[in-house]
N, C-alpha and C positions, 0 to 999 in steps of 0.2 A: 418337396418340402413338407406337404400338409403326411406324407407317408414319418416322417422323421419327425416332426414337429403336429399332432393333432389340433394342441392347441397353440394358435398364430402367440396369443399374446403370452406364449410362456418360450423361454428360451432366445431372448433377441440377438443378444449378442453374436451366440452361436449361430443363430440362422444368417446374420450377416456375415460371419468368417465364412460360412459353406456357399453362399451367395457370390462372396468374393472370388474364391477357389475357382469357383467355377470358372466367371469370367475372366481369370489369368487364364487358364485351364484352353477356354475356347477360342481365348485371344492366341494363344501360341498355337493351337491346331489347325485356325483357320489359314484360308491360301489366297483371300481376298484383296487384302493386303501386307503390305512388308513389315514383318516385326523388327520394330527402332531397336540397334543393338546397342547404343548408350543414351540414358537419360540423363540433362543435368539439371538435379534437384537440391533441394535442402537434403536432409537426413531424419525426414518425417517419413514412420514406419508403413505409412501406405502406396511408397512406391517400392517397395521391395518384391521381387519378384517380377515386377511387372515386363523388364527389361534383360537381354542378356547380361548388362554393366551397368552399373550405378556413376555416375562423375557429379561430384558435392562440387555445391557453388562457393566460392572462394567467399565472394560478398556474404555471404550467407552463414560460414564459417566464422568470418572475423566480426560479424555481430556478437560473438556468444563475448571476448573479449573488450567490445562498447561497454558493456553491461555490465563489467563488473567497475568499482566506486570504492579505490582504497582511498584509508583515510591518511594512513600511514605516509609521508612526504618520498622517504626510499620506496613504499611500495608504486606510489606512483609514478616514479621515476622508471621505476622498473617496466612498469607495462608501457610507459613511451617508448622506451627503447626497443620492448619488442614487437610492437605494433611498427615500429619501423622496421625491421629486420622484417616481419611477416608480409608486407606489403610491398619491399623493395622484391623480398624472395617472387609473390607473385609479376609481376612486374619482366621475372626473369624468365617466367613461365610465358607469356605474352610474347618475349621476344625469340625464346624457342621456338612457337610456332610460325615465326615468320621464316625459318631457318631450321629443320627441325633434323636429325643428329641423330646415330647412336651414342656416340661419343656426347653429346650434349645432356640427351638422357641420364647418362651414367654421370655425370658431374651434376645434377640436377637432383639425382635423388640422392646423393650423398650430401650434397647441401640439406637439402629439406631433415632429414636424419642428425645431422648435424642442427639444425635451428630448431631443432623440436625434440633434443635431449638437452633444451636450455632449463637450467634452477634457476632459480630468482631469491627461493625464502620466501615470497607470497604466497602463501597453502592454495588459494583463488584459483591466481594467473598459474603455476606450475599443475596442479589437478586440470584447466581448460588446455594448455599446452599439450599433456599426457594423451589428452579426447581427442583434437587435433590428429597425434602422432599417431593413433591408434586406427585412422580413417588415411592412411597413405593412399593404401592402392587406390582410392576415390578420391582423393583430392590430387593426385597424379594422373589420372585416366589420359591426361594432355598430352603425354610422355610417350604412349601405346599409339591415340589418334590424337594427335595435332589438331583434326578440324573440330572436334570438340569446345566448345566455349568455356570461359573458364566461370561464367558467370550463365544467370538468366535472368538478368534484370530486364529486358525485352517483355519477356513471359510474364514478370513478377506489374511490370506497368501495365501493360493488357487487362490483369486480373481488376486490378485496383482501380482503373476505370468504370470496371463494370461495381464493384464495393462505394466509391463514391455515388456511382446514379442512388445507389440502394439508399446510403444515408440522405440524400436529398427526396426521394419519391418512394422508397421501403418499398411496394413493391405493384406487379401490375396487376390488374382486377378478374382479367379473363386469360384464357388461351391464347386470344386473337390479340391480345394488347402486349401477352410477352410474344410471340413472334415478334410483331410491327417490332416492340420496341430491338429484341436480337436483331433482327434486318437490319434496321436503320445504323444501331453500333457498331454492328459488322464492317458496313460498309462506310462509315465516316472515317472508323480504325483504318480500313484498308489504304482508302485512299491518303488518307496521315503518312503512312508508312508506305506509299508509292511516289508522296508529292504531287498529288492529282489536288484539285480544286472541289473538294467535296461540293459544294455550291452548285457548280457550272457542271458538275457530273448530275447531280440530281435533277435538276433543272434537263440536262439532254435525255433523261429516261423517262422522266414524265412529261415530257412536252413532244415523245416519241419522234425526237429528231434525230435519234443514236449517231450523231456526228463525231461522238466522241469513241473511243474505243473502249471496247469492255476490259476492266479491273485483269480477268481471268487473260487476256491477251496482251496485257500489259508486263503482268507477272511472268509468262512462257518468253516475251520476249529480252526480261531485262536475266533471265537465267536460263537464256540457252550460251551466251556466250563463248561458257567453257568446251560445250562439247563441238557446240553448231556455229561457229563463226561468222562464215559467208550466210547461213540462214538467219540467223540474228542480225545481220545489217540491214539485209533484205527484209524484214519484218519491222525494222524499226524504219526504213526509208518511207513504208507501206501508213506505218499508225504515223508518222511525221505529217504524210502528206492528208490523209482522210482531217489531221487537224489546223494543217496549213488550210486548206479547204473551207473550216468552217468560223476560223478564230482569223487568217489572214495573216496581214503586215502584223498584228502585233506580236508572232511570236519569233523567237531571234533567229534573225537571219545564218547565223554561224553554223558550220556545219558538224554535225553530230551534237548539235545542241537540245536535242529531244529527251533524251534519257535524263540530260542534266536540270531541265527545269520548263520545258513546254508546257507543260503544265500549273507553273508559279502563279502565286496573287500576283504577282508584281510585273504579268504580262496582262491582266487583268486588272488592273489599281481600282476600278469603280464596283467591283464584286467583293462578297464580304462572306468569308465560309461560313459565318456561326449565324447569317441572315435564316432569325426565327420561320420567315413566310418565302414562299417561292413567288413572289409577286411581278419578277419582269426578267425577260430575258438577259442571259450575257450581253456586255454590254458590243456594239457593233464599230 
């Protein structure tokens, strides 16, 4: 860069698209690991390239549509009507993938072609219609891979968590205060999204009792399923018992009940996940 650019504070823009280049550049060379062959994003210009295939988020698509505020009584009539067409159509899309078709395909994209050569007379909603129709192959990618999501709201919550800390504490003071605080997210998040007792997880790693099992052995066991059947029982029998073990009669007795909720507050009633201080053990 300093060969191309002498001086840093002249030319930034540029040093950032070459900056960027690159790292698609190294991303797609390297053998480290596997390059994602479809991303599902909005249709902001900075994931272009990054992926073999782009698949736009439905949710994300029919925000541009919220936005628009006729005043006109027909004109509004109008975008109800197709706010329902656009969302029954997705909807149709959801249940392709349970059931997924060449035959289905082919009746799917002529629908979509079909609801998105809709006029109305609203200049608005028919110009956001046109945007739409003009993003097929991306707002279809479903059609191609079925296991593609039609959405990323998941992704989009994740984000936003971390944007609300910001507006309440703006921001941390040291190196050492954004790790702590990334660690600690990470792992409240994780456990959120495993049904683990954030609480009673923290409390077993600092009290260096590891009665519980680790997040990463949790995760291997509730997706090996598909491939690893018999191994995936077998692993869940294993994390059942190490927390039969350390939590006892209160978690349900029923069997294959582990996956479903061993984990719960509500095998726990006197633990509290958002308990500010680590002050006493799970309760016995």
């Amino acid at each position: 860069m300093l060969v191309l650019f002498p001086d840093p504070a002249k030319g930034p823009l540029h040093q950032t698209r070459i900056r960027e280049a690159g790292a698609i550049a190294s991303y797609h060379q390297q053998l480290d690991y596997p390059i994602v062959e479809v991303l599902v994003c909005d249709d902001a210009p900075q994931f272009k390239l990054l992926t073999d295939a782009l698949a736009l988020c439905w949710v994300h698509d029919g925000r541009h549509y919220t936005r628009l505020h006729p005043v006109v009584p027909e004109h509004r009539t109008a975008l109800e009507t197709f706010l329902r067409q656009y969302w029954a159509y997705s909807r149709s899309l959801y249940l392709y993938q349970q059931t997924p078709s060449t035959e289905a395909a082919a009746i799917l994209s002529d629908e979509f072609e079909t609801l998105f050569a809709t006029t109305t007379g609203y200049t608005a909603l028919d110009d956001r219609i046109a945007k739409s129709r003009a993003k097929k192959a991306e707002l279809l990618a479903v059609l191609t891979c079925p296991d593609v999501p039609l959405h990323n709201n998941p992704a989009e919550h994740g984000a936003r968590e971390q944007k609300r800390r910001d507006d309440v504490s703006l921001q941390t003071k040291t190196p050492g205060g954004t790790a702590a605080k990334d660690t600690m997210m990470s792992i409240v998040a994780t456990c959120k999204k495993l049904g683990v007792n954030a609480y009673h997880f923290l409390y077993d790693r600092v009290s260096q009792t590891r009665a519980m099992p680790s997040l990463a052995d949790i995760i291997r066991a509730r997706s090996a399923p598909k491939a690893h059947g018999k191994q995936y029982a077998a692993s869940t029998r294993a994390l059942e018992g190490r927390m039969r073990r350390h939590y006892g009669a209160r978690l349900s007795p029923e069997p294959g009940s582990f996956e479903k909720s061993c984990f719960s507050v509500r095998h726990c009633p006197n633990a509290r996940v958002d308990e500010p201080k680590i002050m006493t053990p799970p309760p016995q």
